[in-house]
N, C-alpha and C positions, 0 to 999 in steps of 0.2 A: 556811848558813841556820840548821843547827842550834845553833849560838852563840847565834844573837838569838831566835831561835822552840824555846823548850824544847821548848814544848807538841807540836810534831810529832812523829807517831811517825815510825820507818823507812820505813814503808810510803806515807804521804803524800808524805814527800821526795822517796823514790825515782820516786813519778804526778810531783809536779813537775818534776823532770829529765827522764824522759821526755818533758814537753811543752817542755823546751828555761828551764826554769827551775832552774837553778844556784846561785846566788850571787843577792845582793839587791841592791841599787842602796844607794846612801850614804843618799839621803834616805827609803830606805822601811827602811832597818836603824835611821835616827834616831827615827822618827815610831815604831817597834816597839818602840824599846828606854824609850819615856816609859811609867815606871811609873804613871802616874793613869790610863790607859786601860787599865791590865790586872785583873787581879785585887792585891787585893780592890775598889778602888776603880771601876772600871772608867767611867769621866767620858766623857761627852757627845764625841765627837771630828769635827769638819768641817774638812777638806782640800779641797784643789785641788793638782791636777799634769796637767800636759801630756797629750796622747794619747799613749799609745805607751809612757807612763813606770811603769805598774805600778801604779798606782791604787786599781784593785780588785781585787789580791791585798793588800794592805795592809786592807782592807775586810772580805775573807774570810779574814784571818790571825786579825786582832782576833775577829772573831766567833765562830772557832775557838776560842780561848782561853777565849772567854767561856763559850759552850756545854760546853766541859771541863769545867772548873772551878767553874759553879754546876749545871750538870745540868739547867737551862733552856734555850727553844728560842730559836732564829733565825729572823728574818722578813729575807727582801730582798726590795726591791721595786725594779723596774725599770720605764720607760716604755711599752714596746711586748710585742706579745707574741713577735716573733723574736726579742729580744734576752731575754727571760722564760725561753724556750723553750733559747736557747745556754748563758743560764748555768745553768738546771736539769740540766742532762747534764753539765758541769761538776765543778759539785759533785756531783750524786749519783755520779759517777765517782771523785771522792778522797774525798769525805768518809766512803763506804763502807769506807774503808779504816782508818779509826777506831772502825769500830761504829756510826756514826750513819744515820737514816732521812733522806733529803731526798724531799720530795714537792711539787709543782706545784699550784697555784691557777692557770692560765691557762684561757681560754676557758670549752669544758667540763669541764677537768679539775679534780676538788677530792679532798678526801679528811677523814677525819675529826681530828681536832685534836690525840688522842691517838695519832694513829700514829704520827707526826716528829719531829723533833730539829730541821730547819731545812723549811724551808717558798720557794719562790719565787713572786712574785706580780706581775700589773701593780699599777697603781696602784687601778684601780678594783676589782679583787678586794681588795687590801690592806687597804682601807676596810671590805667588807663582813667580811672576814674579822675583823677590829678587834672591830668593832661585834658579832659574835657572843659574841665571846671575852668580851667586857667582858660580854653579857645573862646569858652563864654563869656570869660570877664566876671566870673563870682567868686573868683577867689578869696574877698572879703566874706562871706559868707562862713568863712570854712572856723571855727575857734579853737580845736586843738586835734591833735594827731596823736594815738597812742602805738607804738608799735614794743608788740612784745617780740620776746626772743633774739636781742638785738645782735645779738653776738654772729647771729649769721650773716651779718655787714661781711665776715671771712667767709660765706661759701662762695665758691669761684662762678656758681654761675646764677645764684641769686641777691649774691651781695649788691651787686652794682644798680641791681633795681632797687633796692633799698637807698642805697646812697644817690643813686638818683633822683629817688621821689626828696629827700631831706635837701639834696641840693636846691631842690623847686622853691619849696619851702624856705629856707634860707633866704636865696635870693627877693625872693616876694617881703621876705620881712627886711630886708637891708632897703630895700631901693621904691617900694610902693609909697611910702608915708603913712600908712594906712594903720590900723590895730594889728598887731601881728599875733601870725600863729603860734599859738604854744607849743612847744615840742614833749613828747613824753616816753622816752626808751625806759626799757628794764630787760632784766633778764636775772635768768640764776646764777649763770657761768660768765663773768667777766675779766676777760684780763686786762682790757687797756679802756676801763672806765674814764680814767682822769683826759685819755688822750682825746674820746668822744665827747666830755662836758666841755673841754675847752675848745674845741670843732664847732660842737650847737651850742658857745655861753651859756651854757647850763649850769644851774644848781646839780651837784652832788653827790651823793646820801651812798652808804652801803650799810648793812644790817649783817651781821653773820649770825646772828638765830635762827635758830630752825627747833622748834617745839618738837620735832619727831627726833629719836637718837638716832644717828646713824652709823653702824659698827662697818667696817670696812674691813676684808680679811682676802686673801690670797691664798689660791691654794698651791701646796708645793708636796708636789707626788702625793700620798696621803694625810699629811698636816695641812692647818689652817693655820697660817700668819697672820699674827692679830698688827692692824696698819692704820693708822701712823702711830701710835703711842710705843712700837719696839720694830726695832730694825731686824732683831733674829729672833725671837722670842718665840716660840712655840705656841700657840692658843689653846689649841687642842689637836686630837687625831680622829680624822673619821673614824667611825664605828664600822665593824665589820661588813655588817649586814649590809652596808650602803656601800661596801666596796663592793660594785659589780664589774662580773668580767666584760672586755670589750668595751668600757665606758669609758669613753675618752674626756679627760676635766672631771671624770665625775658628774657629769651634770645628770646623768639618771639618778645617779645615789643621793644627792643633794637634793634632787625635787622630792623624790622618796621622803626622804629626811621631813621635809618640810609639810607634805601631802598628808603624813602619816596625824602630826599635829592639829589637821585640818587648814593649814596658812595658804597663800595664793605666792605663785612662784613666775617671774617672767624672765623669760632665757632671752639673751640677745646671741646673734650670730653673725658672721659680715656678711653673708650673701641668701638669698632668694632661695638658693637649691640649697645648703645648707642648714635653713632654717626648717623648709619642709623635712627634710631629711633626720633633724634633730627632733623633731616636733612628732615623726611616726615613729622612733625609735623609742622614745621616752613614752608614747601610747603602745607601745608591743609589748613593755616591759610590765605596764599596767594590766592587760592583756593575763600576762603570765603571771602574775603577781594574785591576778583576781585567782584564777584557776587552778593554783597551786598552792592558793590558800597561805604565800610566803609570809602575808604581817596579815596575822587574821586582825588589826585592827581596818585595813584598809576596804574590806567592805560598809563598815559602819562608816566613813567619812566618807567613802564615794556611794552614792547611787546609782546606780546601773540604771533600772525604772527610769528615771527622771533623768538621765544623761541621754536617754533613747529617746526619749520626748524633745527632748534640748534639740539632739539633732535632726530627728521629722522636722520642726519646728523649722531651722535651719533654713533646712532644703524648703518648705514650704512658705516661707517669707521672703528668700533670695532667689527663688526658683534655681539655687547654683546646681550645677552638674559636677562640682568638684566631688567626687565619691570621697576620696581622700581625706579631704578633710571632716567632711561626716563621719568617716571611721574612725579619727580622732577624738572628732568633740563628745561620740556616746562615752569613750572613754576619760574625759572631761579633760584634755587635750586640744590646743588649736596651734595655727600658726597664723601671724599675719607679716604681709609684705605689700610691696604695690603692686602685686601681681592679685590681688583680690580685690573683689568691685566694690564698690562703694558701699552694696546697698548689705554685702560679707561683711565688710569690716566695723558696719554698725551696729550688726549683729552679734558679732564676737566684743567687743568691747562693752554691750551692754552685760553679755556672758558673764565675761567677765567682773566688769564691772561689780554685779548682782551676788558674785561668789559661786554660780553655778559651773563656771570653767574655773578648774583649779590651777593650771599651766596654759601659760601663754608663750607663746616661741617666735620671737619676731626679728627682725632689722632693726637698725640704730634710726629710720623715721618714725620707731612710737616712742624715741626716748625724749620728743622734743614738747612740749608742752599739752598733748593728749592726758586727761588726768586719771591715768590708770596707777594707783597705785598698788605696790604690792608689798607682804613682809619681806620677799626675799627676790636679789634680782641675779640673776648670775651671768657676766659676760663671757663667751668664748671669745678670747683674744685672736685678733686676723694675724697670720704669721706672714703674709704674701698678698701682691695684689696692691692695685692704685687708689685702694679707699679705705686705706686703715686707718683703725682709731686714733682721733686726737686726744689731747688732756680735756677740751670741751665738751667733744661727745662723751667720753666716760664721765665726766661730770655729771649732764644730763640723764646720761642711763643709771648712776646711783642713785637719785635724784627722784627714781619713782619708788624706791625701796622706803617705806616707813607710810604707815599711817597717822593722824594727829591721834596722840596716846598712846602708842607703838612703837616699838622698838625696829629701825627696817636696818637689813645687813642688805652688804654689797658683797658677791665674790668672783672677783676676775679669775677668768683659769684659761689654759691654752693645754697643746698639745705635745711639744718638745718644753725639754730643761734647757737652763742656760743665761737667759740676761734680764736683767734687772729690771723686772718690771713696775719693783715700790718705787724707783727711782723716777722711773716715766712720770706716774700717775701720784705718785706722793711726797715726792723729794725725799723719798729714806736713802739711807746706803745699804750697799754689803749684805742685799738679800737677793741671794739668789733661786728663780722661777721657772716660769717656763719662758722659752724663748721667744723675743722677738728679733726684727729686722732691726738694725742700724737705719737710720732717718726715720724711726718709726713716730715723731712728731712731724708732721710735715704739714705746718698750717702757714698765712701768712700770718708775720709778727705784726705787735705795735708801729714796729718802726714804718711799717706799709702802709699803716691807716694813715701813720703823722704825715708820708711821703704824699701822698692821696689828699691829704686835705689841703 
């Protein structure tokens, strides 16, 4: 690493290895080694690479260099505040190891402007913090901007704060005379990369590796469609035992499947009451499964013992009152949504995280840069309703399927037959699914960034 990245000292290397960071991948040794994005030059840079592929150490390598070398600070911003919150400890873990301050803008946490070297933000602190910076006249101060998950420049109603803050930025660099900010998007899911580099004169780069395989399959009534490599091809057919009555997608028979191996399974669903509802249904089943003795392997991979503990533990760290989902988690069951408090969902995700929740049942906001990954993710497809999935969000929800050295599947399933769902999500033809609606893409296009800018 130290070939391509001068700027690391020993001490930074060494936090990287420790976290199991060695050696660089090809395409993030290429994207380091382009002199316009370093010093002195240091140009506008927008990537795309796979989940799983290294991304944003590429993000925070850069900015590393930058903050070096002009003795200006760093702003990242990220979407949520769990994913705020992971990479602020992160960083402030190695970057300490260079002399630098990282301090937190999330919720209530702030701090004063001069304290930092880098700074981590959501999106809506970002903004205000901006907008201060600019009243005070330190905008020079500021040396590069990293904002991940760019692609949400398309949600309606945090886009425009994104493009907002870039507008500031822009403008600061056309008309101040001054060093200008460097700009630094990425994301996994990009459609209209080329339209944003030529927006911020940015360099470039897209990687399509990804070290983790990622199988993609659909289900249709009881077969799996193996996707994109066959349009009708058969894959396989579930196995009896996981055809459960009343199991709508399949998704109990599929966690089953996956539970039974020991793997970790996260079900996505379009809504809040759906999710809880999927997430007690597939613990009922565990329930009945334990005490009827259905796969005597499934005692030996769940712990009942230590799932009762999980959940005391639970209730006694969150103080939650949610009963519900306690009754869940003994059975190593959760669900998360933004209906659970902060101090729930840190809890469940460490659960997780740790392998002690085998099933995770949530909404399309943990499919967006939270690093939970799992082997197996399964989407119920929304048939109804003004917040159905795009081709982005399914990206991002496959996105958490595979481990680095692991094989992770994705499998979309719904609840009627009927219209082409490889078509949506993977350009095949002439397979037919389970049903969705007609406009069931309904994002804005390219053509709206290019009109916008």
């Amino acid at each position: 690493m130290k070939e391509v990245c001068s700027w690391i000292n020993e001490d930074i290397a060494q936090q990287l290895s420790s976290e199991g960071i060695t050696s660089l991948f090809e395409w993030q040794k290429e994207c380091l080694s382009d002199a316009d994005v370093l010093n002195p030059e240091h140009k506008n840079l927008v990537y795309s690479a796979p989940t799983s592929s290294g991304k944003t150490l590429v993000a925070e390598l850069v900015a590393l260099e930058n903050v070096l070398t002009t003795r200006r600070k760093a702003l990242f911003v990220l979407p949520y505040v769990s994913v705020a919150k992971e990479k602020f400890f992160g960083l402030q873990r190695s970057w300490r190891l260079a002399d630098l301050v990282v301090r937190a803008y999330i919720g209530s946490l702030s701090t004063s402007f001069d304290e930092w070297n880098a700074a981590v933000c959501t999106i809506e602190k970002a903004n205000s913090l901006l907008n201060r910076i600019c009243e005070d006249l330190e905008l020079q101060k500021l040396g590069v901007v990293v904002i991940d998950e760019i692609h949400m420049l398309l949600d309606p109603s945090r886009g425009p704060l994104i493009e907002a803050l870039l507008m500031k930025i822009l403008y600061y660099n056309r008309y101040s005379g001054r060093q200008k900010i460097q700009i630094i998007v990425m994301s996994a899911t990009f459609e209209f990369q080329q339209l944003i580099a030529e927006w911020l004169d940015a360099k470039s780069y897209m990687s399509l590796y990804r070290p983790v395989v990622l199988e993609e399959r659909i289900l249709v009534g009881d077969d799996v469609v193996d996707f994109p490599r066959c349009s009708t091809s058969k894959f396989r057919r579930l196995p009896k035992e996981f055809s459960i009555k009343n199991d709508h997608g399949h998704v109990i028979g599929l966690c089953m499947e996956s539970l039974l191996k020991g793997d970790s399974v996260l079900v996505f669903c379009s809504t809040k009451a759906e999710t809880e509802q999927q997430a007690v249904g597939i613990a009922k089943f565990v329930e009945y499964a334990l005490a009827k003795n259905v796969f005597p392997k499934l005692a030996e991979v769940l712990d009942v013992k230590k799932l009762a503990v999980l959940a005391e533990g639970f209730k006694a760290k969150t103080l939650s009152t949610d009963t519900l989902m306690q009754r869940t988690i003994a059975l190593g069951v959760a669900f998360h949504h933004a209906g659970v408090t902060a101090e729930e969902r840190e809890e469940l995700e460490d659960g997780f995280r740790s392998g002690k929740l085998k099933i995770l049942v949530s909404t399309s906001t943990l499919s967006s840069g939270v690093n939970l990954p799992a082997h197996r993710v399964l989407i119920r497809a929304q048939n109804n309703g003004p917040a159905q999935i795009s081709r982005i969000t399914y990206k991002q929800m496959v996105g958490r399927a595979g481990r680095k050295g692991h094989t992770g599947r994705a499998y979309p399933s719904s609840r009627k037959k009927g219209r082409n769902v490889g078509g949506i999500f993977f350009g095949a033809s002439k397979v037919e699914t389970q049903r969705l609606p007609t406009g069931f893409i309904r994002v804005n296009g390219p053509q709206d960034i290019a009109r916008r800018k």
